[in-house]
C-alpha positions as CSV (number, residue, x, y, z in Angstrom):
1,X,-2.3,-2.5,-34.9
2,X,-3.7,-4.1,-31.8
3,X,-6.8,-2.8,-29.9
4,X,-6.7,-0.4,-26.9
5,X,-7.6,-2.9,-23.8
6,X,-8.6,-5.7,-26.0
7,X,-7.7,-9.6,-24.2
8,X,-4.0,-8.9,-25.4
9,X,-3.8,-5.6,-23.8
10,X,0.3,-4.9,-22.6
11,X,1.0,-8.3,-24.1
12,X,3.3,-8.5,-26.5
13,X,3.8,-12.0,-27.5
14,X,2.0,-16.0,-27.7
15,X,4.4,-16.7,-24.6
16,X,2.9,-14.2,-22.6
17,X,-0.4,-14.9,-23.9
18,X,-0.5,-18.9,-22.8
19,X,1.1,-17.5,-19.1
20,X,-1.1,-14.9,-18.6
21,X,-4.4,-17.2,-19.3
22,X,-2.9,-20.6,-18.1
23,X,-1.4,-19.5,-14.9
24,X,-1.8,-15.8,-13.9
25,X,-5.3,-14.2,-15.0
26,X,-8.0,-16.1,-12.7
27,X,-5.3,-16.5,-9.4
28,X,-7.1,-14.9,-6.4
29,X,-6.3,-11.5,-5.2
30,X,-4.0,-11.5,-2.1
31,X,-4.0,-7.4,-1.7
32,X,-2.0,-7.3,1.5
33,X,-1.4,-3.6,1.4
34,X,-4.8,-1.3,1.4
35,X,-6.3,1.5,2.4
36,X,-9.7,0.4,1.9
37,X,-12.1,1.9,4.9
38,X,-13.3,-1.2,6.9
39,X,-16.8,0.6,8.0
40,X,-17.3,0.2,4.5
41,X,-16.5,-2.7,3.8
42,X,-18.6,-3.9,7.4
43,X,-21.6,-1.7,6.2
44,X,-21.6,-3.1,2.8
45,X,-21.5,0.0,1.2
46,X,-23.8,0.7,-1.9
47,X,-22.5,3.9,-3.8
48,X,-24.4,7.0,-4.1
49,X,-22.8,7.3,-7.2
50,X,-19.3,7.3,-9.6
51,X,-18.2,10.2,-7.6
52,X,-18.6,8.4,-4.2
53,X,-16.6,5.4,-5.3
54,X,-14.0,6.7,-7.7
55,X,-13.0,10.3,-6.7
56,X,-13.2,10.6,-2.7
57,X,-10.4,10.5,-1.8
58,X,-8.1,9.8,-5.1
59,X,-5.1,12.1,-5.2
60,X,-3.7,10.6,-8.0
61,X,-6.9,12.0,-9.7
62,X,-7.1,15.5,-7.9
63,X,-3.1,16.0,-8.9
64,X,-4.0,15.6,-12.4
65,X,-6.9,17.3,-12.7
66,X,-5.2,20.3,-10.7
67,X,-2.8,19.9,-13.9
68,X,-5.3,20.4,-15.9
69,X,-6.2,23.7,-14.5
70,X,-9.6,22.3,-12.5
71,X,-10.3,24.6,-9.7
72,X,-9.9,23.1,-6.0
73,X,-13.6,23.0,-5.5
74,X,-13.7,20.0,-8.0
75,X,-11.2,18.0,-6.8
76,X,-11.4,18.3,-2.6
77,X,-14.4,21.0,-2.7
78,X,-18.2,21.1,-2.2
79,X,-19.0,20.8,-5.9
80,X,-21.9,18.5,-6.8
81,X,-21.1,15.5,-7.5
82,X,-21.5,14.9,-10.7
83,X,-20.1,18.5,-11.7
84,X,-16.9,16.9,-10.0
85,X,-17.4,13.7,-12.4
86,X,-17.5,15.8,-15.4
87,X,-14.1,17.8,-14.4
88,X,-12.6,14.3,-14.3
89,X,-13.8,13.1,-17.3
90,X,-12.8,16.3,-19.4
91,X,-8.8,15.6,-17.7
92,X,-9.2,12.1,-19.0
93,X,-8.2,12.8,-22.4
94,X,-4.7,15.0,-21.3
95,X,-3.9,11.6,-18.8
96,X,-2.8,9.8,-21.9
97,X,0.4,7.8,-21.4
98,X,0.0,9.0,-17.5
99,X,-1.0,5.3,-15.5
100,X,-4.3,7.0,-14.8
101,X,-5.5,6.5,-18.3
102,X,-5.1,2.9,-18.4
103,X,-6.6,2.1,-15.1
104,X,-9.8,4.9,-15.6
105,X,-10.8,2.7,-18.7
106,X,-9.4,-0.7,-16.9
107,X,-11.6,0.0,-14.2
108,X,-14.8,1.2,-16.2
109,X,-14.5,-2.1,-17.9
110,X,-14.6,-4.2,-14.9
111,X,-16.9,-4.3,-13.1
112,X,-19.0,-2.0,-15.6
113,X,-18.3,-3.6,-18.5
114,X,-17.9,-0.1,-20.2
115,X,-15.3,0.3,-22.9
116,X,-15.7,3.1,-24.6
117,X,-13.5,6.0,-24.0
118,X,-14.5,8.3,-21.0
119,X,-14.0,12.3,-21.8
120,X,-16.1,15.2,-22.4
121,X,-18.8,13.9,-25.2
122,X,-19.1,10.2,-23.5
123,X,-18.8,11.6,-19.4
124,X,-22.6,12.0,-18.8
125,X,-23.7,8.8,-21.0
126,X,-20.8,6.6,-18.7
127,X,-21.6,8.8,-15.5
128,X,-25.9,7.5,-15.4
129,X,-25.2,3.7,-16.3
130,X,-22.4,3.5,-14.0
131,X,-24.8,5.2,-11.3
132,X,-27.7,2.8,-11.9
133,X,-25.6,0.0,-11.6
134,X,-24.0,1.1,-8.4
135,X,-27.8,1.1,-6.9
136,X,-27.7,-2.3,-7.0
137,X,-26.6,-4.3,-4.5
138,X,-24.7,-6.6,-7.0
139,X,-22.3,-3.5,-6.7
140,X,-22.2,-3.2,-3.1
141,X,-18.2,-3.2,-1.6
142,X,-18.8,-6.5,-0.7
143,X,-20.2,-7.9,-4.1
144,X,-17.0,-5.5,-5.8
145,X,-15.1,-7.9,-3.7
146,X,-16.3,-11.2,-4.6
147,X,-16.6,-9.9,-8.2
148,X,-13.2,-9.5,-8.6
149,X,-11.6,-13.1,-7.1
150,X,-10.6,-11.1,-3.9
151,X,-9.5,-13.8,-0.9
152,X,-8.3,-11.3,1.2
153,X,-7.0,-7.6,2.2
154,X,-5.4,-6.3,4.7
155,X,-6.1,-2.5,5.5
156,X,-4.0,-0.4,7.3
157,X,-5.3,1.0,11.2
158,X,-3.7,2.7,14.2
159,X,-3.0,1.1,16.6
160,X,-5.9,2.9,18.7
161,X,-8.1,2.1,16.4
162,X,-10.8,-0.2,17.7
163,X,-11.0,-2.1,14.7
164,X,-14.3,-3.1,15.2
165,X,-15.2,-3.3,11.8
166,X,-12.9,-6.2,11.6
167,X,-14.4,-8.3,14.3
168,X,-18.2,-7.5,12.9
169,X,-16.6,-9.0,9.6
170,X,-15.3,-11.9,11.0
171,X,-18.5,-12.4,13.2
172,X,-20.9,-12.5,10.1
173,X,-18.6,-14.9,8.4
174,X,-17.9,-12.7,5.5
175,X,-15.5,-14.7,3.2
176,X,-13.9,-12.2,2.3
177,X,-11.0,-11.9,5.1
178,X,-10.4,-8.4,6.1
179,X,-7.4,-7.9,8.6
180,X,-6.0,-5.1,10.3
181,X,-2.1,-4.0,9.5
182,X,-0.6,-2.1,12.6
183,X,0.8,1.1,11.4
184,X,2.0,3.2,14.2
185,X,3.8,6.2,12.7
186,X,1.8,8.3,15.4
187,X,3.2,6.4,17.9
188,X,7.3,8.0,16.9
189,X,5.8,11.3,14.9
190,X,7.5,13.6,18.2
191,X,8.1,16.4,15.4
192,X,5.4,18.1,16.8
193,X,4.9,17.7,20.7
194,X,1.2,18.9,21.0
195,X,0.0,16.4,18.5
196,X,2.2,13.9,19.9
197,X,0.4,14.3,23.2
198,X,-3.0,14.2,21.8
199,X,-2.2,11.2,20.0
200,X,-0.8,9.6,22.8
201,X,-3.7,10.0,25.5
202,X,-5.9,8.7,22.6
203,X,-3.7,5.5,22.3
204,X,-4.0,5.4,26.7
205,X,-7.6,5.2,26.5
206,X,-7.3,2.6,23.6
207,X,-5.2,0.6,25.8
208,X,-7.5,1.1,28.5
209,X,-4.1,2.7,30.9
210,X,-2.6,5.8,31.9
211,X,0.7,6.5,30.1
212,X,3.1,8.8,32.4
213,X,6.3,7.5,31.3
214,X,7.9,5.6,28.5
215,X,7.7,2.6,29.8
216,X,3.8,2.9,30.0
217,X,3.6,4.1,25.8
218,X,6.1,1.0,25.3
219,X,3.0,-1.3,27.7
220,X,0.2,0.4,25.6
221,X,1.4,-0.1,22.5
222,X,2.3,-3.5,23.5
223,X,-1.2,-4.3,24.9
224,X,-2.8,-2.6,21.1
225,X,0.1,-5.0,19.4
226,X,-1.4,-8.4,20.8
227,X,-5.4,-6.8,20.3
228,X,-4.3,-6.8,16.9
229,X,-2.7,-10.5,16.9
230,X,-5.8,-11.7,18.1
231,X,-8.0,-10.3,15.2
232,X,-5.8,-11.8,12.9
233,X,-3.0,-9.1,11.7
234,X,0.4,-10.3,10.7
235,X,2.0,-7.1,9.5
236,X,3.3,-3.8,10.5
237,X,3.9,-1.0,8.1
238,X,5.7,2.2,8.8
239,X,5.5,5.4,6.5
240,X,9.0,7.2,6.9
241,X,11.1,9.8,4.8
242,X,14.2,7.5,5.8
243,X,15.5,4.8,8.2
244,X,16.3,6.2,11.8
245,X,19.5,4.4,13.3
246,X,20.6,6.9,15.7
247,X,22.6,5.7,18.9
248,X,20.8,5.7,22.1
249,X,20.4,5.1,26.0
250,X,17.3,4.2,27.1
251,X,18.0,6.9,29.7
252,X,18.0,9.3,27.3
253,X,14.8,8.0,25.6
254,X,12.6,8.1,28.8
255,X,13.9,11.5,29.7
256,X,13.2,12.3,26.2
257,X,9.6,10.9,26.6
258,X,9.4,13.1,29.9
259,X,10.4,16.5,28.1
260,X,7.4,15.4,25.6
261,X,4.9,15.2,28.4
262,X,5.7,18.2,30.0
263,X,4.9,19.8,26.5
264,X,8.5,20.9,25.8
265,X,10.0,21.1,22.5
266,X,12.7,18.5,21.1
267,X,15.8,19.1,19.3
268,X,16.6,17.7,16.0
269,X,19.0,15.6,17.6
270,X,16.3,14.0,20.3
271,X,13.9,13.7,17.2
272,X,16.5,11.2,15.4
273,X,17.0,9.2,18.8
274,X,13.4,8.8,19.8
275,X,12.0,7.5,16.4
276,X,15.4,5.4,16.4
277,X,14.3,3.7,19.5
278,X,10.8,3.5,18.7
279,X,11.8,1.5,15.3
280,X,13.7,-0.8,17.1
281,X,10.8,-1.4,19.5
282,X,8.1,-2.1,17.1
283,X,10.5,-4.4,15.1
284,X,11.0,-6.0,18.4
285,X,7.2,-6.4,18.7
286,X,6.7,-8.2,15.2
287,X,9.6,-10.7,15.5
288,X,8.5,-12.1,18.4
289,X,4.7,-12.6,16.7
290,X,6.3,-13.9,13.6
291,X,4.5,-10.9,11.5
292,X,6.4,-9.1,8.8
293,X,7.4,-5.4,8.8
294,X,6.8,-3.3,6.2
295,X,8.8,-0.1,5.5
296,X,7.6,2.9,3.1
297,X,10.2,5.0,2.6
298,X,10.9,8.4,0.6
299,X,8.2,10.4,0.3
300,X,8.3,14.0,1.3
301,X,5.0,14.7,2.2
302,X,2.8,18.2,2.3
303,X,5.2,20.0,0.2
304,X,2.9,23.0,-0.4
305,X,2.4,24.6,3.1
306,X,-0.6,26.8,2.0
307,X,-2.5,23.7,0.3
308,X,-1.9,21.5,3.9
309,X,-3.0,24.5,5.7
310,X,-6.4,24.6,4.0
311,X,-7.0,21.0,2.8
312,X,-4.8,18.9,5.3
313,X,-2.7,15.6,4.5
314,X,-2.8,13.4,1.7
315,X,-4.2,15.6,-0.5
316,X,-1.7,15.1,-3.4
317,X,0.6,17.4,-2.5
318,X,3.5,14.9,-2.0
319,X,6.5,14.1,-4.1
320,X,9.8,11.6,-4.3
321,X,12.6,12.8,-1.4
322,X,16.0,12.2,-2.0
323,X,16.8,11.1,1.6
324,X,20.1,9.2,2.6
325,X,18.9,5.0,2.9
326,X,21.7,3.0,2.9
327,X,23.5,3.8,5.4
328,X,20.7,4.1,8.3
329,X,18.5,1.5,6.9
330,X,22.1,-0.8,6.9
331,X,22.5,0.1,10.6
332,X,18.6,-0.4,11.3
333,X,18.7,-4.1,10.5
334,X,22.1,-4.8,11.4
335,X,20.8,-3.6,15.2
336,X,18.2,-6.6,14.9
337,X,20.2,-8.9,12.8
338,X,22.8,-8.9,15.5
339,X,20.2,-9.9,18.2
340,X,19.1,-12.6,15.8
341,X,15.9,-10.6,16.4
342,X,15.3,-9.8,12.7
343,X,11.5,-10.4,11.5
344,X,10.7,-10.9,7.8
345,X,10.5,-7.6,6.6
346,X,9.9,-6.0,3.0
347,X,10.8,-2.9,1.4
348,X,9.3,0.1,-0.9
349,X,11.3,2.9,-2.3
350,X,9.5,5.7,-3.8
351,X,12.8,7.4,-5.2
352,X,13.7,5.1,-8.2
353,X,17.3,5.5,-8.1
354,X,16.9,3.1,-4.7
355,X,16.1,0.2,-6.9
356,X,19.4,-1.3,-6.2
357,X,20.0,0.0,-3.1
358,X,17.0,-1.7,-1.5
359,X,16.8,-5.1,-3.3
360,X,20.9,-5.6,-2.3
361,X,20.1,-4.4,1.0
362,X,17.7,-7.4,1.8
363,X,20.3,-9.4,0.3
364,X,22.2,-8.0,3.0
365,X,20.1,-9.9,5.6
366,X,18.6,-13.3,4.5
367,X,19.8,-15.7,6.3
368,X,18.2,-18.9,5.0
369,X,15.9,-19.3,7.9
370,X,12.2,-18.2,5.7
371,X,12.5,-18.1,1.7
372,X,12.5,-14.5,0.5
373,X,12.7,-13.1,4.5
374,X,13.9,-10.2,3.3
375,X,11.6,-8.5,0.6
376,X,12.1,-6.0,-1.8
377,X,8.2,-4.9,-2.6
378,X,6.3,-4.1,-5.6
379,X,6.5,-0.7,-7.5
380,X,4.7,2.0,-4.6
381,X,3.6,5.3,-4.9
382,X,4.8,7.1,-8.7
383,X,6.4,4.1,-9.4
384,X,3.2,2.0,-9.7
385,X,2.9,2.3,-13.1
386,X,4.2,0.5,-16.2
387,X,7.9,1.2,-16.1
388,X,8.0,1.3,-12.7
389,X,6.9,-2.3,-12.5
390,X,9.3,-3.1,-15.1
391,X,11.9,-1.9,-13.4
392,X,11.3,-3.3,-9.7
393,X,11.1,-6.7,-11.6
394,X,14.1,-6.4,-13.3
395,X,16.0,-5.1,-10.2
396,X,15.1,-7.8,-8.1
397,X,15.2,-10.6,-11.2
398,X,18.8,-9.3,-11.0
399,X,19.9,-9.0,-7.8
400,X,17.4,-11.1,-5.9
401,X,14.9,-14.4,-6.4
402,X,12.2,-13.2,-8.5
403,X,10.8,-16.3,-7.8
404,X,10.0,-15.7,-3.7
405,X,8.9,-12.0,-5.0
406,X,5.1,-11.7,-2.5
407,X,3.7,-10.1,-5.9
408,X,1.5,-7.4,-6.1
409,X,-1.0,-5.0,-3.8
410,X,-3.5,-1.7,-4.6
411,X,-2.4,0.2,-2.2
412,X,-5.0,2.1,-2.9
413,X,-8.9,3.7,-1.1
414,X,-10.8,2.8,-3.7
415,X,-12.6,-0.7,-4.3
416,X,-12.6,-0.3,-8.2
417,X,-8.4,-0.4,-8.1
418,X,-8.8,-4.3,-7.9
419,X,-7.6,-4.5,-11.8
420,X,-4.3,-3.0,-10.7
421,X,-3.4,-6.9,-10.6
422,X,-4.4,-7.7,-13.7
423,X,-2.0,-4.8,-14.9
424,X,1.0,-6.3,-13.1
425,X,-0.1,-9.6,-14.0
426,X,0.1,-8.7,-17.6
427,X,3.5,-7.3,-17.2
428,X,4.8,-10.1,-15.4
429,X,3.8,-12.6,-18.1
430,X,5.0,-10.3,-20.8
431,X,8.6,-9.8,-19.7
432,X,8.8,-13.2,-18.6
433,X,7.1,-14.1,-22.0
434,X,9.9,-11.6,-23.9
435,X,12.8,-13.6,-22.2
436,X,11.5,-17.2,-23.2
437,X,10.9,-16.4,-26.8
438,X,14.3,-14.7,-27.1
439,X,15.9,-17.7,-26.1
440,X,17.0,-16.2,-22.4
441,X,14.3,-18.5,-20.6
442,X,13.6,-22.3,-21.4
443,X,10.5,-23.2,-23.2
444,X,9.3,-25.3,-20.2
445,X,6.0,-23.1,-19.9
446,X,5.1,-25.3,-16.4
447,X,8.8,-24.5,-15.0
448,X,7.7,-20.4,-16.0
449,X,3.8,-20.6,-15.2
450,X,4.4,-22.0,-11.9
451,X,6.5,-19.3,-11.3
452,X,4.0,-16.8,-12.5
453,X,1.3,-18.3,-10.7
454,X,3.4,-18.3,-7.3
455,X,4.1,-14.2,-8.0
456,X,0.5,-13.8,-9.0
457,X,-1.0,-15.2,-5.1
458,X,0.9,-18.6,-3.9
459,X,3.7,-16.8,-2.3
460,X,1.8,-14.3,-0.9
461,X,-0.8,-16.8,1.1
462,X,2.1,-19.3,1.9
463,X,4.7,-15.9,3.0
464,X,2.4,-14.0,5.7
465,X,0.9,-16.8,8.0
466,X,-2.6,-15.8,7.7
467,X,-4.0,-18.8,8.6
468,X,-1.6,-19.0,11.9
């Protein structure tokens, strides 16, 4: 019987073994797709403690331990901090074949080097030599960084966002590079015209302009896309339930835009048309900077109206949508395709049964001019976890190149989710590991590695044009 996160852990065979230490395990991390706070990381953070670092903020961890029947004032509440740690560490045990158990003891072994078993009799033993190590500044974010091979991550900022933080980081010299991705869901969210108001004056005195009319929130977020270019981003990234592909006049839009200002309500119908344009604008935006849009798509978000009413968003009160995608997301790209105006662009379902769907649909649109233009991404959301990596391999081994795939990313708030790439590096090597020693792959272990390796961080750093 092997040994619970032992050298060999979710590998299954020698194959996988050589891959994994020959060509995958000590790659670099490329995590292209964060949340990670950049005043942190521009501060240097030292954590008060485990609670600080591993539970602000982690609604994968609040969802289960609300599971677990742990009162709100653990998970989002004022509860002390450590009261909060124990809560988690009693769940801990009932998170067994849930993702979370693998990466809470993944993650307690590196960088803690802890590997015993974290529940009720070990919580406040784990809880005061994870704490004293955090007070040192070998733990700092910035050391977690360098600890873990990190080359570079790219968080993810509004476009009114000063980002700041960036340019101290790139100032000091911190090797580390630390980029902004422009995410400007704000910028289309018209569901709600008083918010969408609010947000907008905020992104006018970003942009340092009055915005009256829709040409002016097209010039603002135009002058906030090249600020970004200049401190180094090269992607977008839009959160949506679906793709918007409505038909449209650009007459309609700006009176559209002038019915927002003036505070009135939309209808559903104006809703589709105005996120529909704005789409096409920010794709617009990216192909003529050669960055690469990034689409999110399928969540349906805040599900429990009394929760978002006293906690807010991103609580963990989200689920999988089954929204329509082929057909809008078909027209989305066929709108740019047909203006040759197409930027590379990758995908991420959250509703598994759009594996295929999604990797057939950026078939749909390569068109030789990059390797893997069109990308379909890495497990997101519920399907980061074992099978759903298995699966997003496996879809896009079969109906894509495997071999261009951009790899893996955290996705995550937290800068002890870092060993998430050793988890999809492990199950990389084994399936590819699995396929050579049943005969379905050649033996040629440099043809295979170099593959590996090139999934694990060369196609990443040679895909987004960082250094452009």
């Amino acid at each position: 019987m092997k040994t619970f996160l032992d050298d060999t852990f979710m590998i299954q065979n020698q194959t996988a073994e050589k891959l994994y230490h020959d060509y995958a395990k000590d790659m670099p991390v490329i995590d292209y797709h964060c949340h990670l706070p950049p005043e942190e990381i521009a501060g240097d953070r030292v954590f008060e403690n485990m609670t600080r670092i591993w539970l602000d903020g982690d609604h994968y961890k609040w969802r289960a331990m609300r599971a677990n029947g742990v009162p709100e004032r653990y998970c989002t509440g004022n509860a002390p901090d450590k009261d909060k740690f124990m809560k988690w560490a009693e769940t801990v045990p009932y998170t067994l074949r849930n993702p979370l158990y693998h990466w809470t003891h993944m993650e307690l072994q590196r960088p803690f080097g802890i590997i015993k078993l974290l529940g009720p009799d070990t919580a406040d033993e784990i809880y005061r030599q994870c704490n004293e190590m955090l007070r040192s500044p070998e733990l700092s974010a910035r050391n977690i960084m360098r600890s873990m091979r990190v080359e570079l991550v790219c968080t993810t900022d509004d476009p009114a966002d000063s980002l700041e933080h960036h340019i101290k980081l790139k100032n000091e010299g911190f090797e580390v590079k630390v980029l902004p991705t422009f995410r400007p869901d704000k910028a289309m969210s018209v569901d709600n015209t008083e918010s969408f108001n609010a947000y907008t004056d905020k992104l006018a005195e970003a942009a340092g302009m009055v915005i009256a009319r829709f040409d002016d929130l097209l010039t603002a977020l135009q002058k906030r896309h090249d600020f970004f270019h200049e401190q180094g981003c090269r992607l977008s990234d839009h959160g949506l339930e679906t793709f918007y592909a409505e038909d449209y006049t650009d007459r309609e839009i700006k009176d559209i835009f002038d019915m927002i200002r003036s505070g009135k309500s939309l209808s559903g119908d104006m809703v589709l048309k105005f996120k529909s344009a704005m789409l096409i604008h920010f794709a617009l935006m990216d192909y003529e900077k050669g960055w690469t849009q990034q689409f999110h798509v399928g969540a349906l978000r805040n599900n429990s109206t009394r929760k978002f009413r006293e906690l807010g968003a991103d609580k963990g009160f989200d689920s999988i949508g089954d929204f329509e995608m082929a057909r809008p997301m078909s027209r989305f790209f066929d709108k740019l395709d047909m203006e040759n105006k197409l930027a590379k662009t990758i995908l991420y379902n959250l509703n598994p049964r759009d594996n295929e769907v999604m990797a057939t649909m950026a078939g749909n649109f390569n068109d030789g001019s990059v390797p893997g233009k069109m990308q379909y991404g890495s497990g997101w959301w519920f399907l980061d976890q074992k099978d759903g990596m298995q699966k997003q391999l496996n879809t896009l081994s079969n109906m894509g190149l495997l071999s261009r795939f951009a790899g893996m990313l955290t996705d995550s708030r937290s800068f002890l989710s870092y060993p998430r790439h050793d988890y999809f590096r492990r199950i990389l090597c084994n399936i590819v590991g699995e396929d050579i020693e049943r005969g379905e792959l050649p033996g040629d272990i440099e043809l295979t590695g170099s593959m590996v390796r090139n999934i694990c961080y060369c196609n990443a750093k040679n895909f987004f044009g960082f250094d452009r």
